[in-house]
C-alpha positions in Angstrom: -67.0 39.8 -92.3 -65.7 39.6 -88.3 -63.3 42.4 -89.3 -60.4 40.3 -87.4 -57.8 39.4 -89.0 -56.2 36.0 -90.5 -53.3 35.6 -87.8 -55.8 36.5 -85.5 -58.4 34.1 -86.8 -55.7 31.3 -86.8 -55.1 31.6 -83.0 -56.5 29.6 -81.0 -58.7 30.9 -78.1 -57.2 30.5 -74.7 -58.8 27.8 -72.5 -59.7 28.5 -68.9 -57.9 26.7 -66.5 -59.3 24.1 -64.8 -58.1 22.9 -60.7 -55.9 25.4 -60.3 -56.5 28.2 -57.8 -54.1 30.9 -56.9 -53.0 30.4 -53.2 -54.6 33.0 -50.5 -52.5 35.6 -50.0 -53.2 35.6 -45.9 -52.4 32.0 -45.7 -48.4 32.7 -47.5 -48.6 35.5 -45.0 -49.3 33.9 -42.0 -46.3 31.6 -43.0 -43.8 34.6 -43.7 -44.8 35.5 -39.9 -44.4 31.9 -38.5 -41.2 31.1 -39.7 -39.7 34.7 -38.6 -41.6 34.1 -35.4 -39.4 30.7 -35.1 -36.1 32.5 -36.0 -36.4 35.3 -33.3 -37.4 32.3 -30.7 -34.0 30.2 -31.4 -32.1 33.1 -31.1 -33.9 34.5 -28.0 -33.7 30.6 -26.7 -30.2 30.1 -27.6 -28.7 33.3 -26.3 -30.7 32.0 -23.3 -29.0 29.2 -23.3 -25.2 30.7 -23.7 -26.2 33.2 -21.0 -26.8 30.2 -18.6 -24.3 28.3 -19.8 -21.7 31.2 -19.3 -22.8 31.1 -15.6 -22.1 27.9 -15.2 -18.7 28.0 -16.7 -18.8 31.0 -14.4 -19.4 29.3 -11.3 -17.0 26.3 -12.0 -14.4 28.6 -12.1 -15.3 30.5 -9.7 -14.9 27.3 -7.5 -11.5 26.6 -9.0 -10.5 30.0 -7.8 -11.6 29.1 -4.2 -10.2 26.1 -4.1 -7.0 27.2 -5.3 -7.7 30.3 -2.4 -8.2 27.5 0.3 -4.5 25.8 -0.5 -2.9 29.3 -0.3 -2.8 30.2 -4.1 -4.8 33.6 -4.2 -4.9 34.8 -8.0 -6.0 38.4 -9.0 -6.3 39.6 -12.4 -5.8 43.2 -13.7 -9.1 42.6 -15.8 -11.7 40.5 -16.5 -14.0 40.1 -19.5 -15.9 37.5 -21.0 -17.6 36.6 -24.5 -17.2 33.7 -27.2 -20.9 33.7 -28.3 -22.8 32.3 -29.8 -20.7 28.8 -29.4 -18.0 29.3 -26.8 -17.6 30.9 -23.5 -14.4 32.7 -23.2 -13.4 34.2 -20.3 -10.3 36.4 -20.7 -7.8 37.8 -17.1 -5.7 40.3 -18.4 -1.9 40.9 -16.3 -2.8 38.4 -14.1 -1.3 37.5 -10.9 -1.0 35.1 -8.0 0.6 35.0 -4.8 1.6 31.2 -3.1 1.5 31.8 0.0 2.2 28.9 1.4 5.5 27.8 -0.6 8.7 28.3 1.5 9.9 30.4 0.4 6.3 32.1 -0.5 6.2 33.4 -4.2 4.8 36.1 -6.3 3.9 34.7 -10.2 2.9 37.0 -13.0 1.8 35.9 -16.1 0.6 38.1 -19.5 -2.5 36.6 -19.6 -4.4 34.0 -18.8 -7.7 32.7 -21.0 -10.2 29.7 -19.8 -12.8 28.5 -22.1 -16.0 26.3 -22.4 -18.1 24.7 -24.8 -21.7 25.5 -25.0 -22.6 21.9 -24.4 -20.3 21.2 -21.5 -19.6 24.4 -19.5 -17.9 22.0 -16.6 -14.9 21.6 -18.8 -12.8 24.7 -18.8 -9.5 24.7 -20.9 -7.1 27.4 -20.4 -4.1 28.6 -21.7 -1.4 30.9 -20.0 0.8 33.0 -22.5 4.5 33.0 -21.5 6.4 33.8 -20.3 5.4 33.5 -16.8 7.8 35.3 -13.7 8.5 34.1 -10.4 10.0 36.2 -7.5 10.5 36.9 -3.5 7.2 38.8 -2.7 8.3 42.3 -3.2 11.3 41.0 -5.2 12.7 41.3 -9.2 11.8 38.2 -10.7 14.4 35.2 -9.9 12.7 32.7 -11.9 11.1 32.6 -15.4 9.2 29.9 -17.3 8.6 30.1 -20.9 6.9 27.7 -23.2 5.3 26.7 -26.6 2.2 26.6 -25.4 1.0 25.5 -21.9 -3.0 24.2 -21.3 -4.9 23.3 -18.2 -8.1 21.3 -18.3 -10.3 21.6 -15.4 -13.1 19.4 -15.2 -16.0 19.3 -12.7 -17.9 21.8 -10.4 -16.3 22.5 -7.1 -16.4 21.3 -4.7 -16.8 18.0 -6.4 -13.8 18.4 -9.0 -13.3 15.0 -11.1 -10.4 15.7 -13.2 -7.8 17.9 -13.8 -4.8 17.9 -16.9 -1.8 20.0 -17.9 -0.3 20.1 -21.0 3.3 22.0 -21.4 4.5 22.0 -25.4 8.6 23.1 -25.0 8.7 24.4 -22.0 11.5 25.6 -20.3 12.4 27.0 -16.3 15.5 29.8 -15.9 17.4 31.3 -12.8 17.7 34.9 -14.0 18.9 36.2 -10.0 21.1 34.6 -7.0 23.8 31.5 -7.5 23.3 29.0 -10.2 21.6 31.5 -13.0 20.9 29.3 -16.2 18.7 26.8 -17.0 17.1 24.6 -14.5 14.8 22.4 -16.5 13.7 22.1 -20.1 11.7 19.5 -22.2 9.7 19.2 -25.2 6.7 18.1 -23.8 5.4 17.2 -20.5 1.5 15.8 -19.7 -0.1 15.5 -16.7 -3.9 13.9 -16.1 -5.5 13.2 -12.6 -9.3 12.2 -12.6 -11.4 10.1 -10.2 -12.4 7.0 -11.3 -14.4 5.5 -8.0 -15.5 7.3 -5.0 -16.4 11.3 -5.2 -14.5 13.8 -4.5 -16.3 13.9 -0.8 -16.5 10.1 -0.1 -12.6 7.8 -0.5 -12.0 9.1 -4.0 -9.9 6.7 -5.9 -7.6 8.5 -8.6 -5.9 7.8 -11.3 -2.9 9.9 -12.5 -0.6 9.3 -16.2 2.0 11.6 -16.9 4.0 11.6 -20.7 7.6 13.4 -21.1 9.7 13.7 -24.1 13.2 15.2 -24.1 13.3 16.1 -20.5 16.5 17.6 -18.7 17.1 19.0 -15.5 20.8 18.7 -15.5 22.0 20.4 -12.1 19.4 17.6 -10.0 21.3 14.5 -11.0 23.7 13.2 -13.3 20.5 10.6 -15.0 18.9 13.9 -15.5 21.7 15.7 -17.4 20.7 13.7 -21.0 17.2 13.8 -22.1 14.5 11.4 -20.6 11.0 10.2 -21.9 8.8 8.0 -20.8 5.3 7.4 -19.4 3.6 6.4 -16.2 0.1 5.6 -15.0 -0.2 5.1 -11.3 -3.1 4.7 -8.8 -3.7 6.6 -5.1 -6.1 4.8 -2.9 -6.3 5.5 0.0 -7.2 9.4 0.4 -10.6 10.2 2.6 -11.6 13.1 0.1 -10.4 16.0 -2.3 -11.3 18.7 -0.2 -9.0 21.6 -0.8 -5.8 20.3 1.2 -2.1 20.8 0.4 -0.9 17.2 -0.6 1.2 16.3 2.6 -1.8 16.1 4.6 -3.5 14.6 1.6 -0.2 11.6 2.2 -1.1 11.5 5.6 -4.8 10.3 5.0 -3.1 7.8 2.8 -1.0 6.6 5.6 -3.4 6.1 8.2 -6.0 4.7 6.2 -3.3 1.8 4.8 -3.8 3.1 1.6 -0.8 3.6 -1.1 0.0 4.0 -4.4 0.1 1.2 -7.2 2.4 1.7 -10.5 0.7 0.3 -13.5 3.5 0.6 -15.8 6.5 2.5 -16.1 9.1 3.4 -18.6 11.6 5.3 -18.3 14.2 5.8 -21.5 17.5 7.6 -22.5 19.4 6.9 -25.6 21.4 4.4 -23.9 19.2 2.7 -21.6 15.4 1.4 -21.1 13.6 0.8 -18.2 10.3 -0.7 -17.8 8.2 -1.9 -14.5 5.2 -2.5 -12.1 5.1 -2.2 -8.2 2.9 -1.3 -5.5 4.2 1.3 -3.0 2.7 2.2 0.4 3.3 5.2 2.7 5.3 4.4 6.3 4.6 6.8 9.9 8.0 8.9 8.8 6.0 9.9 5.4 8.5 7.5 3.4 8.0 5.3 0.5 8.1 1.4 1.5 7.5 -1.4 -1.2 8.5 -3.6 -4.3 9.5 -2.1 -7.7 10.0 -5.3 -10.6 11.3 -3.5 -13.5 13.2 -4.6 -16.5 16.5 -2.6 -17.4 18.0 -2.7 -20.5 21.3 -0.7 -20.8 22.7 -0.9 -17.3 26.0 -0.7 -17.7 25.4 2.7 -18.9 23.3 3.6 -15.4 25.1 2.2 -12.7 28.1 4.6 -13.2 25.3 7.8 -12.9 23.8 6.2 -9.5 27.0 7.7 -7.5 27.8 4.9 -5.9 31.3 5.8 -5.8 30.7 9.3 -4.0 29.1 7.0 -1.4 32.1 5.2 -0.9 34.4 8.4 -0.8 32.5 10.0 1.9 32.1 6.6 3.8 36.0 7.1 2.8 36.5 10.7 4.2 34.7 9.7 7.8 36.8 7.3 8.6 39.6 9.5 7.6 38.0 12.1 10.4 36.7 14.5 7.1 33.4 15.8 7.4 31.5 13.1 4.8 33.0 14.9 1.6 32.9 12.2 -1.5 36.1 14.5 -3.3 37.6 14.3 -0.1 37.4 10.8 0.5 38.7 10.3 -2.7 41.5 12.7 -2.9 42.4 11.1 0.1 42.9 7.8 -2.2 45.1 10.0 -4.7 47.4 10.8 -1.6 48.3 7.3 -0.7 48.6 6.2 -4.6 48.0 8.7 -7.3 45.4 7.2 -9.6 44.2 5.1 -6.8 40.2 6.9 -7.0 39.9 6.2 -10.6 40.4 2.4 -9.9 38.3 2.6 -7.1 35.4 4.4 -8.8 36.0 1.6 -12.1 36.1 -1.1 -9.8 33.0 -0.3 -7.7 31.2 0.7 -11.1 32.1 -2.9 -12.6 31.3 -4.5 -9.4 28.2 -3.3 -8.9 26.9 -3.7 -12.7 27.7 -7.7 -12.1 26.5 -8.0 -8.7 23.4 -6.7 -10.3 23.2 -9.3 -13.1 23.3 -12.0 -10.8 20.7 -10.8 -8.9 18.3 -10.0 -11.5 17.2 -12.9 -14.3 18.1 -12.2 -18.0 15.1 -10.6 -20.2 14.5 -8.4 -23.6 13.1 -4.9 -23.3 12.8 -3.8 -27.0 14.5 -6.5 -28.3 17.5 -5.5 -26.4 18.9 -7.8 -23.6 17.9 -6.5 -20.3 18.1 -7.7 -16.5 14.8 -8.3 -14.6 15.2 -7.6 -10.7 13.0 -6.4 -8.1 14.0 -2.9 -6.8 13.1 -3.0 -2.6 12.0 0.6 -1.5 12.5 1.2 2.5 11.5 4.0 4.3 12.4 5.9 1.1 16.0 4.3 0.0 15.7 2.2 -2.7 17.6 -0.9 -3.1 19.2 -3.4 -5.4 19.7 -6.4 -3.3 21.7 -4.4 -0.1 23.0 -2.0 -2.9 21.5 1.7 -2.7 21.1 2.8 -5.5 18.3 5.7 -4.9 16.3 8.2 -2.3 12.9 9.4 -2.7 12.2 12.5 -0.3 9.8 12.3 2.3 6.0 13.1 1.1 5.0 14.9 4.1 
């Protein structure tokens, strides 16, 4: 007898296996050390590539700052730091600060703090976002001014000295006198945006831009009485006509437009309050006095609810008032009125109101704006007044 037992007898006897060879334990090494060789090169490469990045972000701001330097704006901040990696650059100025020198009068602005920042991929576009609220004063002065908002974003794109765009994007904001006459508020809305890019030329050679602006709910209610109920409305325009972008305050910017014939072409244009609508085109050129001449065809719907805004019967009192030897006061001219026949200004300001508003309607051709019936007319702009037949019903101030 073997000696072994049953059970072990009825096992049966391994085999050997056959193809099958245990992998080199230097070659699974070697692969451990590749593949932690590859991980310390992608991060070594991409904090390479943030660090360059983030100088170029740098830069471009750094060239925003100048520019901003050149027209007058000098900004300071009380300090500086920057991070974001590994996907953003974030560059942070703590109690900032800027002094515009060349406003009349000049202004000193602090804000809480200001933060720009960049993506990885596209350091050129820096988006920044200024905390409120933001204080305005007479250099050495308390604050007279403050502006407050939602939120408020810039976008800067481009490296100067050849900048191609620039946006701003205010969510509720909202300007207060807080010092000297007229303390309150002086404008408020719930959203304003602005976007200016170049879309032919460069920046050095006859740049062509194109600028859109959005508002919703806007007020400014001391300027004019159109103002005093909220606005919105949107508007892309068209300035040809500029030499280049180089860092120049925008009168003399207007000036290049004027002596190279350039000038300023409205794509579209609306305009809307709750009671009225209006919608247009034109093409606007710049005259030697640095006054708007040119066509405006727009559509109005609502305009008996306009013309008695326009003040065309304050024209009439002060017209009124110097032939009466006053000093050009619309209340005077009319209280004159009131002298010779109490009651005799409100029919004046009635009838000139109702006059006008059907003098208009014959002028202009009957229309739809929203489904609403509207008057088409062509609005004549001369040397800044502009007109409804030999009506005035408007003044732009002078651009430089």
């Amino acid at each position: 007898m073997s000696g072994r037992s049953p059970s072990d007898m009825m096992r049966a006897a391994p085999r050997p296996l056959r193809g099958r060879k245990a992998a080199p334990r230097p070659r699974r090494l070697a692969g451990v050390v590749a593949a932690a060789a590859g991980v310390i090169l992608l991060a070594v490469g991409w904090g390479w590539g943030w660090f360059y990045a983030a100088s170029i972000a740098s830069k471009a701001l750094s060239g925003w700052v100048d520019r901003e330097d050149a027209l007058g704006r000098h900004y300071a901040c009380g300090s500086q730091s920057i991070g974001g990696f590994p996907f953003r650059i974030v560059t942070r100025c703590d109690h900032a600060a800027a002094v515009f020198a060349n406003t009349r009068p000049p202004l000193d602005v602090h804000a809480a703090d200001i933060t720009f920042t960049a993506a990885l991929y596209r350091p050129t576009l820096l988006r920044g976002d200024i905390t409120s609220p933001v204080t305005l004063a007479d250099p050495g002065q308390p604050p007279s001014l403050i502006a407050q908002w939602t939120r408020a974003q810039i976008s800067l794109v481009g490296l100067p000295p050849d900048p191609e765009g620039m946006a701003l994007t205010l969510v509720e904001p909202r300007l207060d006198r807080v010092a000297g006459t007229g303390v309150g508020m002086i404008f408020q809305a719930d959203r304003v945006e602005i976007d200016g890019r170049i879309v032919q030329g460069t920046a050095r050679n006859n740049p062509v831009i194109e600028a859109t602006g959005h508002f919703a709910a806007v007020m400014v209610p001391n300027y004019h009485p159109l103002l005093a109920a909220p606005l919105k409305g949107d508007i892309d325009a068209v300035l040809r006509g500029f030499k280049d972008f180089s860092p120049k305050p925008w009168p003399v910017l207007f000036r290049d437009m004027q002596a190279s014939a350039g000038g300023i072409e409205i794509r579209s244009l609306r305009i809307e309050r709750a009671d009225a609508v209006i919608v247009g085109t034109g093409q606007l050129t710049v005259n030697e006095n640095g006054r708007l001449d040119g066509v405006l065809n727009v559509a109005v719907a609502g305009l008996e609810n306009i013309v008695p805004l326009l003040g065309i019967d304050r024209l009439i009192g002060q017209g009124i008032d110097r032939l009466t030897g006053g000093s050009g006061s619309s209340a005077q001219g009319l209280g004159a009125l009131d002298r010779l026949l109490p009651g005799l200004s409100g029919v004046v300001r009635e009838g000139t109101n109702t006059g006008v508003i059907e003098n208009i309607k014959k002028m202009g051709q009957p229309t739809e704006v929203d489904n609403k019936p509207a008057v088409a007319l062509p609005l004549r702009v001369t040397d800044g007044v502009i007109y409804v037949g030999l009506i005035p019903v408007g003044i732009v101030p002078a651009l430089y």
